[in-house]
C-alpha positions as CSV (number, residue, x, y, z in Angstrom):
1,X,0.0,0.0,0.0
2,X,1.3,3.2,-0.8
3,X,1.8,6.4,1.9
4,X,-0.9,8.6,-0.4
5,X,-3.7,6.2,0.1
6,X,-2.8,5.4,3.8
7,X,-5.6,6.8,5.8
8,X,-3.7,7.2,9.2
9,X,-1.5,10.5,9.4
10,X,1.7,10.4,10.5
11,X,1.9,10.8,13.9
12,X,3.9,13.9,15.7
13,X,7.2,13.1,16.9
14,X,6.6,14.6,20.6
15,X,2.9,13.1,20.9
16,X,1.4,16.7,21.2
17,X,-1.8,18.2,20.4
18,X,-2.0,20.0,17.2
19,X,-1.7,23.9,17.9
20,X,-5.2,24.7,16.7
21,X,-6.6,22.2,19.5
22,X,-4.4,24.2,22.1
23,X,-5.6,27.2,20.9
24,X,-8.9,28.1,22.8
25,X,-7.1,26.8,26.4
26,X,-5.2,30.9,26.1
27,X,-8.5,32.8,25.7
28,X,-10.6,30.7,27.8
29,X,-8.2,31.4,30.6
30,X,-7.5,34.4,30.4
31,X,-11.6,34.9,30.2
32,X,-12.2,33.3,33.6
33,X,-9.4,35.5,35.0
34,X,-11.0,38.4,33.6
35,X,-14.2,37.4,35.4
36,X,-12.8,36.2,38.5
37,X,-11.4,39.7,38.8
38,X,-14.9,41.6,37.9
39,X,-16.6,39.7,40.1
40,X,-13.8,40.7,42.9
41,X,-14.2,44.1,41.9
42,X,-18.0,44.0,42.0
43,X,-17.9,42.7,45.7
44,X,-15.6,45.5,46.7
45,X,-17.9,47.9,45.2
46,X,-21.1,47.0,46.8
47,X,-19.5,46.4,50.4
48,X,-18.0,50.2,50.2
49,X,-21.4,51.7,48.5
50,X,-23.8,49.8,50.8
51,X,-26.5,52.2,52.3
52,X,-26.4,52.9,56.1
53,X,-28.8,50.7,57.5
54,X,-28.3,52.8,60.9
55,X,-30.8,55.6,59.7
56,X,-33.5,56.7,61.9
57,X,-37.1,55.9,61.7
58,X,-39.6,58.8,61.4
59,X,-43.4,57.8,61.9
60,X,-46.8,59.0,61.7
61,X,-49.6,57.7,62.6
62,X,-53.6,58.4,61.1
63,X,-55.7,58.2,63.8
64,X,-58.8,56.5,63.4
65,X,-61.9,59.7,62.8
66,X,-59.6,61.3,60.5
67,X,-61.3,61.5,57.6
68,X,-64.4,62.7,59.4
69,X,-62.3,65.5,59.9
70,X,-61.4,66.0,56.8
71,X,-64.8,65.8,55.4
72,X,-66.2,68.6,57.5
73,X,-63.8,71.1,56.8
74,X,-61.7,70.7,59.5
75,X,-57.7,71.1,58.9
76,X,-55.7,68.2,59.6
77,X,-51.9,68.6,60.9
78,X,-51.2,65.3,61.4
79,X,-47.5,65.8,59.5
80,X,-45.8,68.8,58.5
81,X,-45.5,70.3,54.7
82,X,-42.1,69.2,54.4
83,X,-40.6,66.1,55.8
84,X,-36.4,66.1,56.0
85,X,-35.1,63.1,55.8
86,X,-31.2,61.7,55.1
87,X,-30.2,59.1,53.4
88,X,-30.5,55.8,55.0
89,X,-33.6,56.6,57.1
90,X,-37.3,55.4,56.8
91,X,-40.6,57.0,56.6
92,X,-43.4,55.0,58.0
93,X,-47.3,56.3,57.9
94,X,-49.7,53.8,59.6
95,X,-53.3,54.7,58.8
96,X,-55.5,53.2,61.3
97,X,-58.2,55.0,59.7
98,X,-61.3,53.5,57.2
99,X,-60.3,55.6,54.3
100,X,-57.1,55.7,52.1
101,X,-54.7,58.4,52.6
102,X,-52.0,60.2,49.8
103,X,-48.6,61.4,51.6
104,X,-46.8,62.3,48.2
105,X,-46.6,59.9,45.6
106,X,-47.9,57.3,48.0
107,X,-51.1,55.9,49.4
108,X,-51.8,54.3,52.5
109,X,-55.0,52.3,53.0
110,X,-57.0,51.4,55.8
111,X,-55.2,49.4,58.3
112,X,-52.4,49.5,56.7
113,X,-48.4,50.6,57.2
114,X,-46.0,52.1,54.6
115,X,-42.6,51.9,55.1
116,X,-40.6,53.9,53.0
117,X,-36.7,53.5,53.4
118,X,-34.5,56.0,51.2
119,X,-31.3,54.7,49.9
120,X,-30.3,57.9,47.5
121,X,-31.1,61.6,48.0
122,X,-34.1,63.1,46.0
123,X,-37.5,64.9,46.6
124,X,-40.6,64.5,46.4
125,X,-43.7,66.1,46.2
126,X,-47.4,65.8,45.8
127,X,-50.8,66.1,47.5
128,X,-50.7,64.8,51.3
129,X,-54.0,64.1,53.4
130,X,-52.0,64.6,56.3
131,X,-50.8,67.9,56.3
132,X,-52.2,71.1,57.3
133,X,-51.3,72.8,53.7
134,X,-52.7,69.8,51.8
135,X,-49.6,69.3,50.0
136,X,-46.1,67.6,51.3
137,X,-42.4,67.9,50.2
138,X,-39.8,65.0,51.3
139,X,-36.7,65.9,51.0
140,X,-33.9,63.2,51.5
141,X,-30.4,64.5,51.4
């Protein structure tokens, strides 16, 4: 039989992969390296930017009659206009109450508690059932 119809190649001197098989083991490594090193950086990250969980808690409570109250004509000053806040701390409004009440962009219904905890600085505003002006600002710095 002659070597050009033989249908087994010759075989490497050194018994070694051929280089195109050894290629992907550089790129793949250096991949999971890459990654390992992200996900380091990403743990780092989050432990130094992690909100302070120490914050205070400011609450109000919506006495039950409340919206009798309101629907009379009385004013209700059950918060103030503008709330301060910083970063970290929690708003809670518990409505014991039979109607729903607005504090901002939220609502609180009957019976229930909203609690609000601010990780970033912003304000907000909107209508508020709850304070004498009608309206309240929260400011979180």
């Amino acid at each position: 039989m002659s070597a050009a119809t033989d249908p087994v190649p010759p075989a490497d001197d050194d018994d070694t992969a051929p280089l195109r098989a050894r290629g992907w083991a550089v790129p793949v490594l250096l991949a999971v390296a890459a990654l390992v090193v992200l996900v380091g950086a990403g743990v780092v990250i989050a432990k130094v930017t992690a909100p302070d969980s120490s914050g205070e808690t400011l609450t109000f409570v919506v006495p039950e009659g409340t919206t009798e109250k309101l629907f009379f004509g009385e004013t209700v000053d059950i918060m103030p206009s503008r709330v301060e806040l910083d970063v970290g701390d929690t708003l809670v409004v518990r409505n014991d109450d039979t109607e729903t009440m607005v504090v901002g962009p939220f609502t609180v219904r009957p019976g229930e508690t909203l609690t609000q905890h601010f990780q970033r600085a912003q304000t907000l505003v909107g209508e508020c059932s709850l304070s004498g002006s009608g309206t309240v600002e929260i400011v979180v710095t």
